[in-house]
N, C-alpha and C positions, 0 to 999 in steps of 0.2 A: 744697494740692498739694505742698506741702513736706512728705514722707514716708522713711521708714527701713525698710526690712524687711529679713528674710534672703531669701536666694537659691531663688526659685522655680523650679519643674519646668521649665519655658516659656523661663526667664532663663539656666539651668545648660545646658538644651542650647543654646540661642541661643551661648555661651562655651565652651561644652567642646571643648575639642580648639583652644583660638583662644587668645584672650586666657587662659582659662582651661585647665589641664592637671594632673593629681593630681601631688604633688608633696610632698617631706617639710618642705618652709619657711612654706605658707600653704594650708589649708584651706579648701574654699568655706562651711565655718562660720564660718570667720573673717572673710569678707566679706559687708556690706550694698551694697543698692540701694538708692541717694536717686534719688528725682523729684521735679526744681526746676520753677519756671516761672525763665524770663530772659526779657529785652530783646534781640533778636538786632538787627543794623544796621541794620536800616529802624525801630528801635524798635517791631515789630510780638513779642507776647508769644507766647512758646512752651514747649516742652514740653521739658526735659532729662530725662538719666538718668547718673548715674553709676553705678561699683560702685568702692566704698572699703573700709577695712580699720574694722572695729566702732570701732576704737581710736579713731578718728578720727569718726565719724559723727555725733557731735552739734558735731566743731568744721564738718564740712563744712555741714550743716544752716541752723548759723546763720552762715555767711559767706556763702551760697548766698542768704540771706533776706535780707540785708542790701545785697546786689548790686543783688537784686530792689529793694527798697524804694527804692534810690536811680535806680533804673533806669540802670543798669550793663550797657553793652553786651558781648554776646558772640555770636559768631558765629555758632556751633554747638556744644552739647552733644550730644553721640550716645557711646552702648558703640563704643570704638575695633572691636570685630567687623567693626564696616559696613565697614569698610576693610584687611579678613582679607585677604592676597597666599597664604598660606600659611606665612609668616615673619614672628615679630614685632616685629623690627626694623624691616624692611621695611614692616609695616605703620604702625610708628608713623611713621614718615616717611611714609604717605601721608594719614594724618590729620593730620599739621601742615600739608601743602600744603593740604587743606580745613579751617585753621584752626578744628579741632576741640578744641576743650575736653574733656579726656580724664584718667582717675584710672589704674584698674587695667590692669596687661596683663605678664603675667609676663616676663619676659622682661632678658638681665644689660644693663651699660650699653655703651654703643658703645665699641668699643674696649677693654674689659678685660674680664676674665674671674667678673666678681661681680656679684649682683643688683643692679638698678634697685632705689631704693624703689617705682617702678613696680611690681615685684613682689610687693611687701607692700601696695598698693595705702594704700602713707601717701605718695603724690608727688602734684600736680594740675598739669597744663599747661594753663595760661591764654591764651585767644586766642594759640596758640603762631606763626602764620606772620607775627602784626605783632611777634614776642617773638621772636629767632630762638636757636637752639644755635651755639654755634659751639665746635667740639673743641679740646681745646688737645693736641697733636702736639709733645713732647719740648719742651716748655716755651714754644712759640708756638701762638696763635690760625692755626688753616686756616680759613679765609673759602671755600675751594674748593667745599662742597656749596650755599650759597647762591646763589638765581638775584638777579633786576638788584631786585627787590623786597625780596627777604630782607635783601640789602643794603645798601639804603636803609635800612628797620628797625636792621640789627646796627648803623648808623654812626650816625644821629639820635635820641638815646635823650633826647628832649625831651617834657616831660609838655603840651605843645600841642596834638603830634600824636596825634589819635586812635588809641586801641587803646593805646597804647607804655604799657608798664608801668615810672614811675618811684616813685621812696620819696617824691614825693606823692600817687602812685594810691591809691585806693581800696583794689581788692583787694590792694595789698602792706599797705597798714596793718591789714587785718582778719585778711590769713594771721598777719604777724607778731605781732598783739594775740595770738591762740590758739596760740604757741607754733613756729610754721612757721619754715623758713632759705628765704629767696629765695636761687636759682641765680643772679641778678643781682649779686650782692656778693660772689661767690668769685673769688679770686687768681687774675689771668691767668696771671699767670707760673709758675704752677702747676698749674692747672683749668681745665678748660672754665667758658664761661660760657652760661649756661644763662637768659634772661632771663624764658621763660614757666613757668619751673619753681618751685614751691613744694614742699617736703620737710617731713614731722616725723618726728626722727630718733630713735624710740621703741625700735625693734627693731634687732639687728643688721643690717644688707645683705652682710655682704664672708661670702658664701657662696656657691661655684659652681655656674650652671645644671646 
């Protein structure tokens, strides 16, 4: 159940106009569909899907397999679509509140004016609502979008607590083994930190939507 393909009739309109829109930085040739099985929170097995960048599709493959095997919980895998507002900013912020496990989705980063690697669909957000974002605003951490949960998450970043993604987790040692940068270990005093974010930084991003 662990598979790669390119972008079918069915999968293109399901994203076009969404997550997906023609554009001169990323091609829907240049992006595959993986379908995982995972462990969701009751430890009951299901059915994912992503869409990633070709570049990337045998490191996603086999960290996807390896999650599996160890039975590595995740919430939710779904194409961020399912949670299309009409903006996809806006949408990704409401698939973090459904702690959606999410790759591609064109779209530049909060706050500036360049692509996401989201957009090249070489980014993955990992159980992002136990993993939170937090902006970094003229050289400070805003905590302001986070509700009394997020919270909890951005402040106890203990590899105890279920879901929390630390550099004993699982998935941060299998992104990092295949060459990925955790959002978790960028300069506050600089950066957002980004705890359910995983990047490989293959292609340019600082291009504007």
């Amino acid at each position: 159940m662990f598979t790669s393909s390119k972008i079918d009739n069915e999968t293109f309109e399901y994203i076009n106009n969404k997550s997906y829109r023609k554009n001169p930085n990323i091609s829907i040739d240049d992006l595959r569909l993986i379908n995982i099985l995972y462990y969701d929170f009751n430890n009951n097995i299901k059915e994912g899907k992503l869409i990633v960048n070709k570049l990337i599709e045998e490191d996603v493959l086999y960290i996807f397999k390896k999650l599996y095997e160890n039975k590595y919980q995740l919430k939710s895998v779904e194409l961020i679509d399912k949670f299309y507002t009409g903006d996809n900013l806006e949408t990704d912020g409401i698939s973090i509140k459904n702690n959606n496990t999410s790759c591609f989705n064109y779209r530049i980063i909060e706050d500036k004016d360049y692509l996401s690697y989201h957009a090249l669909g070489l980014a993955i957000d990992i159980n992002p609502y136990n993993n939170p974002y937090i902006i970094n605003r003229n050289g400070k951490l805003d905590y302001s979008k986070l509700d009394g949960n997020e919270m909890y998450y951005a402040s106890n970043r203990d590899s105890s607590i279920p879901h929390v993604i630390t550099h004993d987790d699982l998935v941060y040692k299998l992104f990092i083994e295949r060459g990925f940068e955790w959002g978790g270990d960028w300069n506050p005093e600089y950066e957002s930190i980004d705890y359910q974010h995983f990047e490989k930084q293959i292609l340019d991003n600082k291009v504007k939507l």
